[in-house]
C-alpha positions as CSV (number, residue, x, y, z in Angstrom):
1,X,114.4,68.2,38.4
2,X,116.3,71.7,39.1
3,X,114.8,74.0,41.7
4,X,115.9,77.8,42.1
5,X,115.3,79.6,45.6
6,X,115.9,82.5,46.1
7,X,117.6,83.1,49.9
8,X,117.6,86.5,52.1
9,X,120.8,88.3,52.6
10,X,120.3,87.1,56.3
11,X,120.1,83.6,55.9
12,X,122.7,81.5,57.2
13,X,125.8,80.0,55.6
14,X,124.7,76.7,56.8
15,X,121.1,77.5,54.9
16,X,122.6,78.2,52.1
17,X,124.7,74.4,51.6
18,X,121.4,72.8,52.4
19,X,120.0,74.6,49.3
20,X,123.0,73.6,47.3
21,X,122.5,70.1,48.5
22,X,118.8,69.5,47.7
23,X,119.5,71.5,44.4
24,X,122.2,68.3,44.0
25,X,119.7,65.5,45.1
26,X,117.2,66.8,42.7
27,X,119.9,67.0,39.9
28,X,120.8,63.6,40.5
29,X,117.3,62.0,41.0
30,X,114.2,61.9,38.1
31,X,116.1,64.1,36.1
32,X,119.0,61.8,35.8
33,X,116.6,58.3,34.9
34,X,115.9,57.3,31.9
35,X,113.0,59.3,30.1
36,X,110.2,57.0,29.3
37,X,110.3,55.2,25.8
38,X,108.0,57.2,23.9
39,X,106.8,54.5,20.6
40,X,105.7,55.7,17.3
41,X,103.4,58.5,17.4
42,X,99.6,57.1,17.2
43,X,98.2,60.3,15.4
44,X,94.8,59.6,16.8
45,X,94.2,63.8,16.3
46,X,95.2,66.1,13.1
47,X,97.2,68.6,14.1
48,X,99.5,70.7,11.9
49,X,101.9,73.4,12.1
50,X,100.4,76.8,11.2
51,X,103.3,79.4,11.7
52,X,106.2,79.8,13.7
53,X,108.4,82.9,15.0
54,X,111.3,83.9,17.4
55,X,112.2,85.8,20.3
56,X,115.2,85.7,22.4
57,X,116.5,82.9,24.7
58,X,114.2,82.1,27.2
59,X,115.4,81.6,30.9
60,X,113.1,82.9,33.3
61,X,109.4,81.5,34.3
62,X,107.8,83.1,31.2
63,X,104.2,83.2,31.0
64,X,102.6,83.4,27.5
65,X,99.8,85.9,28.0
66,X,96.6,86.1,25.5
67,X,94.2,88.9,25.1
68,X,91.6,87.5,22.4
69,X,93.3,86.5,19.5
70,X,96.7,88.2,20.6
71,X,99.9,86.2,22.4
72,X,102.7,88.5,24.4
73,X,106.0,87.1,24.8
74,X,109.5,87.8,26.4
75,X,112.7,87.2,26.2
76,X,115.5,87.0,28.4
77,X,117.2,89.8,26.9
78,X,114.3,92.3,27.2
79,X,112.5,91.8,24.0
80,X,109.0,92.2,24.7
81,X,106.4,91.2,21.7
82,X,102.8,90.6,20.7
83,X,101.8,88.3,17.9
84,X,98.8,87.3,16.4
85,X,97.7,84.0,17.0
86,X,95.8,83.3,14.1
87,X,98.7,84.3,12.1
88,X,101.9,84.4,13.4
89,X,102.2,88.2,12.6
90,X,103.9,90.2,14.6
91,X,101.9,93.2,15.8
92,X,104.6,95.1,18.1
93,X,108.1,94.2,19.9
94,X,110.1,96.6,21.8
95,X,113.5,96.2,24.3
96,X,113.0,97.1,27.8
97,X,116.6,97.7,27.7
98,X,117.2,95.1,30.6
99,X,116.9,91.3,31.6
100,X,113.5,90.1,32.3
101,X,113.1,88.1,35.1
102,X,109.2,88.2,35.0
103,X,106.4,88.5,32.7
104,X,104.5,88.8,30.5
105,X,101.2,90.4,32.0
106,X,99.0,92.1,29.0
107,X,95.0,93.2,29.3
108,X,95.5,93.6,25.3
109,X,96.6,97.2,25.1
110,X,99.3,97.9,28.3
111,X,101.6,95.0,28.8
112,X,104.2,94.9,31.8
113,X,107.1,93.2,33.1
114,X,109.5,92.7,36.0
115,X,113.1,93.6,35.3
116,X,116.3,91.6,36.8
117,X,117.3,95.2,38.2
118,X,113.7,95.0,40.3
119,X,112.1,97.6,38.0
120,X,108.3,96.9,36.5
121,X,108.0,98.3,33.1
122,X,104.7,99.7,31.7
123,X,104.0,99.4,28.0
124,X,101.1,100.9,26.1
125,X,101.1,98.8,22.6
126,X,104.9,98.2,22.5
127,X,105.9,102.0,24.1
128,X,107.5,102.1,27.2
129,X,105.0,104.5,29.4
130,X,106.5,104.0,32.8
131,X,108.8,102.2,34.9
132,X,108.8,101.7,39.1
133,X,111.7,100.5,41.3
134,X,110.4,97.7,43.8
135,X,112.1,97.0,46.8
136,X,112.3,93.6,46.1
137,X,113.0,90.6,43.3
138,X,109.6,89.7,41.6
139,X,109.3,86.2,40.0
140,X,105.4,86.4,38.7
141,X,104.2,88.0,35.8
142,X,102.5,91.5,36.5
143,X,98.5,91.1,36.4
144,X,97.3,94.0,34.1
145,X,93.5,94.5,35.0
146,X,91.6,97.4,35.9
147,X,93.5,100.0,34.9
148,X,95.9,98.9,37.5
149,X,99.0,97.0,37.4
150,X,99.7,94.9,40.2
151,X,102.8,92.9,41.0
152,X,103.7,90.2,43.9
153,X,106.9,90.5,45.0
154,X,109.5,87.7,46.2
155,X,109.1,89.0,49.3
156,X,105.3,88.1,49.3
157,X,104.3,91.7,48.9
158,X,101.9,92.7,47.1
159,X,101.6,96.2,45.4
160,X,99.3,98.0,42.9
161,X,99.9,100.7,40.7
162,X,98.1,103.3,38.4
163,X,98.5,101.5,35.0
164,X,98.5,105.2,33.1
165,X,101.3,106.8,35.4
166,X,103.0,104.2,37.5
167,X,101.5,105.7,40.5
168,X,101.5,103.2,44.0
169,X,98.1,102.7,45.1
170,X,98.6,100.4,47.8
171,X,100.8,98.3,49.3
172,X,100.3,94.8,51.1
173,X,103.1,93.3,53.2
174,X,103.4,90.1,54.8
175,X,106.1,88.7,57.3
176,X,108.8,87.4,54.8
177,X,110.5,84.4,54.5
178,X,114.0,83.4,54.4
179,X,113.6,80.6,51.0
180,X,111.1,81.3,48.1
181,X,110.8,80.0,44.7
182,X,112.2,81.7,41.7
183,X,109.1,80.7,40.3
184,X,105.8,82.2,38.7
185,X,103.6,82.6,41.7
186,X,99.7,83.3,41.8
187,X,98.7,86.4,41.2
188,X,94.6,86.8,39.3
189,X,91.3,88.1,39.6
190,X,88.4,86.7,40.0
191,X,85.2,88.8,39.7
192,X,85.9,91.8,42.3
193,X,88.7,90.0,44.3
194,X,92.5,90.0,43.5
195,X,93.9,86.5,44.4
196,X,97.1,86.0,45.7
197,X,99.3,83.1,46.7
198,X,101.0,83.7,49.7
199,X,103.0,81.2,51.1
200,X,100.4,78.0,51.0
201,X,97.9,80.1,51.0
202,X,95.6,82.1,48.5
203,X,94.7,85.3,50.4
204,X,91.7,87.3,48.8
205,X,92.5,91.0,48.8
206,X,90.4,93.8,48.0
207,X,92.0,95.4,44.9
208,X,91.3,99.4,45.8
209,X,92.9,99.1,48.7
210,X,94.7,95.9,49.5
211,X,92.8,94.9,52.6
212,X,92.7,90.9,53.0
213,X,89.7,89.9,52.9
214,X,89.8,86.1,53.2
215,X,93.0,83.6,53.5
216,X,92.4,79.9,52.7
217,X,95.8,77.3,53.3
218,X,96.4,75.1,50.3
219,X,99.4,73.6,52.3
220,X,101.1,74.3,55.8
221,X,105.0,74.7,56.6
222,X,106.3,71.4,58.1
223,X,109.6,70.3,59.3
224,X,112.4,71.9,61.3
225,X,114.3,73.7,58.8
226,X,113.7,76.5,55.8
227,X,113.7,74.1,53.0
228,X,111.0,71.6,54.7
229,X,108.9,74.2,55.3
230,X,108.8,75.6,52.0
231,X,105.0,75.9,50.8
232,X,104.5,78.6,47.4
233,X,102.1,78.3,45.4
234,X,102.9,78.1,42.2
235,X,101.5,79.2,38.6
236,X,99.3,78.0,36.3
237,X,96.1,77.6,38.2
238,X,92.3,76.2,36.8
239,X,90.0,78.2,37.4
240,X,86.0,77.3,37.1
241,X,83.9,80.0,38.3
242,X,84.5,80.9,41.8
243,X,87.1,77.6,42.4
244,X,90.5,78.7,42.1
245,X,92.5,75.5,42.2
246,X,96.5,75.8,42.7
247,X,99.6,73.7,43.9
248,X,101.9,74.2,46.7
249,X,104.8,73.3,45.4
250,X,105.9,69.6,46.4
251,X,103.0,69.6,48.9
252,X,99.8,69.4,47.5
253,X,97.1,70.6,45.3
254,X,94.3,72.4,46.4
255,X,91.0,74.1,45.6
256,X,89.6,77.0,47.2
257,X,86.0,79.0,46.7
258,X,86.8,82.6,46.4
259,X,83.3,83.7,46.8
260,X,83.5,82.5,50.4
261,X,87.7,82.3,51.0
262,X,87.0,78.4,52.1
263,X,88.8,75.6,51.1
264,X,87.0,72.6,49.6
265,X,90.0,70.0,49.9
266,X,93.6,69.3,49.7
267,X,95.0,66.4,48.5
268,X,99.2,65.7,49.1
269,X,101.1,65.5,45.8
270,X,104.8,66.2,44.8
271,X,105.1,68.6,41.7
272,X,106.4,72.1,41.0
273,X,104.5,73.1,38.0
274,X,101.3,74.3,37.8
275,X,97.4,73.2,37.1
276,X,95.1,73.7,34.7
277,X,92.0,71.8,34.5
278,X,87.9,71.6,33.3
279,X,84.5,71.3,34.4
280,X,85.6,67.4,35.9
281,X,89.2,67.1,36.5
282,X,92.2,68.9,38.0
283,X,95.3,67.6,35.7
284,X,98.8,68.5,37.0
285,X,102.2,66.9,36.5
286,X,104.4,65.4,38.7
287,X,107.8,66.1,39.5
288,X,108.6,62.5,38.0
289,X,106.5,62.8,35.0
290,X,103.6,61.1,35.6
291,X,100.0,62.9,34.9
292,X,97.4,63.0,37.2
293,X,93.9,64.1,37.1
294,X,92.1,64.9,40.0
295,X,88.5,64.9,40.6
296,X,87.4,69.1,40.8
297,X,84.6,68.0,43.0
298,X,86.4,66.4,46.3
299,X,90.1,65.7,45.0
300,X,90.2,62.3,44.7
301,X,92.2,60.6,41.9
302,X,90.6,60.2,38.6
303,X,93.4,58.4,37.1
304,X,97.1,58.7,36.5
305,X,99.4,58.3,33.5
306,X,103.0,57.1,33.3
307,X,103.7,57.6,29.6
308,X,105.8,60.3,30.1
309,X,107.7,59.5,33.0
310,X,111.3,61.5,33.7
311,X,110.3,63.6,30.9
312,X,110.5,67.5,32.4
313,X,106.8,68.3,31.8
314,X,105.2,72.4,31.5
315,X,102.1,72.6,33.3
316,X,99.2,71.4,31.8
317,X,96.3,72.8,29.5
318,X,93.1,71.6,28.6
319,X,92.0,71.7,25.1
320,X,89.0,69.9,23.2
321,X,89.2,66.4,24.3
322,X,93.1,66.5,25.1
323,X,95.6,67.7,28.1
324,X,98.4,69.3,26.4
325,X,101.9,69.1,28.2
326,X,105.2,70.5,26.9
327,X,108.4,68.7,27.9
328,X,112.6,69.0,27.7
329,X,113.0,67.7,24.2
330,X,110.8,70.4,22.8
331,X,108.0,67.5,21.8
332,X,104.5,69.1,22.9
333,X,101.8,66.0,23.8
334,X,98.6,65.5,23.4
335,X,96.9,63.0,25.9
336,X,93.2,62.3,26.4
337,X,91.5,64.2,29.5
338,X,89.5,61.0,30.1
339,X,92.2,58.4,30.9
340,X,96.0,59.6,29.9
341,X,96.2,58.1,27.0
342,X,98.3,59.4,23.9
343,X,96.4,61.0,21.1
344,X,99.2,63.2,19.0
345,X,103.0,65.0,19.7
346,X,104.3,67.4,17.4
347,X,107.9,68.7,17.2
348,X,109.2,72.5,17.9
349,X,112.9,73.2,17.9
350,X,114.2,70.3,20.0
351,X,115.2,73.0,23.2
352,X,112.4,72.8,26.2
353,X,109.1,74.1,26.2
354,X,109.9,77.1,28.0
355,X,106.2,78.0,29.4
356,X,103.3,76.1,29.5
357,X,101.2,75.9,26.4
358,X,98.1,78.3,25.9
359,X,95.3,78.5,23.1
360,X,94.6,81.7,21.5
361,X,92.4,82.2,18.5
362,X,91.9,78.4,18.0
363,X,95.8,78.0,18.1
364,X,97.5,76.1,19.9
365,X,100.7,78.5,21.1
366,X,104.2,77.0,22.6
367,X,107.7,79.1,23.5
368,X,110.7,76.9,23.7
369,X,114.0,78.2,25.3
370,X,115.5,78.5,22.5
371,X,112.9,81.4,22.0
372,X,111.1,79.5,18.8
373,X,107.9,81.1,19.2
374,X,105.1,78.0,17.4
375,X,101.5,78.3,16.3
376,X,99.9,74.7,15.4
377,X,96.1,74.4,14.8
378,X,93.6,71.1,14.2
379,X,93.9,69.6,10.6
């Protein structure tokens, strides 16, 4: 599987061929094996396609935001949209008149996104309202709550903003790093705490004025050299009440109580996609395709599937009775949440699933690079 990093101007040469060489090892590795045979589809669950729509190409970690019954999109060319989800009809799109290199965040009316030029754009129902410079490169989609915008930066800053004028309210820095991930990071709220990742870490912060409150390691920096030590956390997470579960990206996957900032365990595991999850399991994929599912209440494994192994897997998503993964090929599966096995795959436009899969309105949404934008709901 590819990995990009994203390396500080005062990083060394010798750094910097390391990068390119694990970048080549990973190149070479899962994705280069054969993708597991998949058999004729079982249809053990109805599913049909209900509408389908486009937006640009699609080369940035895009996350598909809903709002009730509403999906916002982006494209790498700066198109920003909102669709229904029941329908498929558009309700706004707009051009930010730049790349996107992160979003989208959306509380339903104002939507914002992070430029490639290191500007975060407001939007108030598809008009542009306001736009900030940052000081540095942000890879995580803006979280739009409160009235406040607030934005982690590759540079593990985090910042908020008045959402009505683009106002700074606060900022928090930490001591940065010379290697992150150009990656979707962790950025949400959870009753009166903003949750951050930071590092390994999610960091509780108090979101009127960016005080930490609480820091809880998901994963520690080991080895001798930038790369080893390497620990984001990465987007999607599951969420069930006060547990915030996350990975660290080919570390581990962890869960942390926010009410208290204390983890409840870690368990080692070697993805770089996120989690999502229910009441029972954790379910993330691995970086060679297999699908795990992890037990919420102390980690241990529930079980682990193979049936998709080599295949370049989203992040996960719990619906009904089924884990939903996207993959390379543009197939979306459905597997069972009690054992892995195969239920239903439908078909988008044959480029990858570009974000990982959400429900809106009873409709099961994907995005594929290609920018196919597909709605598909129970038969």
């Amino acid at each position: 599987m590819k990995f990009n990093f994203l390396l500080k101007a005062a990083t060394q040469a010798a750094l910097i061929a390391g990068v390119l060489g694990l970048i080549s090892a990973c190149s070479s590795g899962p994705e280069k094996l054969k993708p597991a045979e998949l058999g004729p589809n079982v249809g053990l669950l109805g599913v049909r396609l209900a509408w389908t729509s486009k937006v640009g190409a699609v080369d940035f970690p895009l996350d598909v935001k809903v709002t009730g019954n509403t999906v916002a999109v982006a494209s790498s060319d700066g198109v920003v949209g909102a669709f229904d989800a029941l329908t498929g009809a558009e309700l706004w799109r707009t051009n930010v008149g730049a790349q996107i290199a992160a979003g989208v965040g959306s509380d339903g009316r104002f939507a914002a996104v992070v430029t490639r030029g290191n500007e975060l754009v407001a939007l108030d129902a598809g008009r542009e309202i306001w736009r900030q410079k940052m000081a540095a490169q942000g890879f995580t989609p803006p979280l739009v709550a409160g009235g406040r915008v607030f934005i982690l930066a590759a540079d593990r800053s985090v910042t908020a903003f008045d959402g009505q004028t683009g106002r700074k309210l606060w900022n928090q820095q930490r001591p940065g790093e010379s290697l992150v991930l150009r990656q979707s990071g962790v950025l949400l709220a959870v009753g009166d705490t903003l949750v951050a990742g930071l590092a390994g870490r999610l960091a509780g912060i108090n979101p009127s004025s960016g005080a930490i409150r609480w820091e809880s390691p998901i994963a520690s920096p080991r080895g001798t050299n930038d790369i080893e030590r390497l620990v984001d956390l990465v987007g999607r997470v599951s969420r069930d009440g006060d547990v915030v579960c996350s990975r660290a990206f080919q570390a581990a996957v962890g869960c942390v109580d926010t009410a208290r900032g204390t983890l409840l365990w870690s368990k080692p595991a070697s993805g770089s996609v996120g989690v999502h999850g229910d009441d029972r399991y954790v379910y993330g994929a691995e970086g060679d395709g297999k699908l795990v599912a992890w037990r919420r209440a102390d980690g241990e494994r529930a079980w682990v599937s193979e049936r998709l192994r080599y295949r370049t897997l989203t992040a996960p998503l719990v619906v009904g009775r089924s884990v939903v993964v996207g993959d390379d090929t543009g197939l979306v599966h459905l597997l069972s949440r009690e054992d892995g096995a195969a239920l239903t795959r439908v078909a988008t436009d044959g480029s990858a699933i570009a974000a990982a899969p959400v429900l809106a309105g009873g409709t099961l949404v994907v995005v594929t690079r290609n920018g196919g934008i597909f709605g598909f709901k129970p038969e």
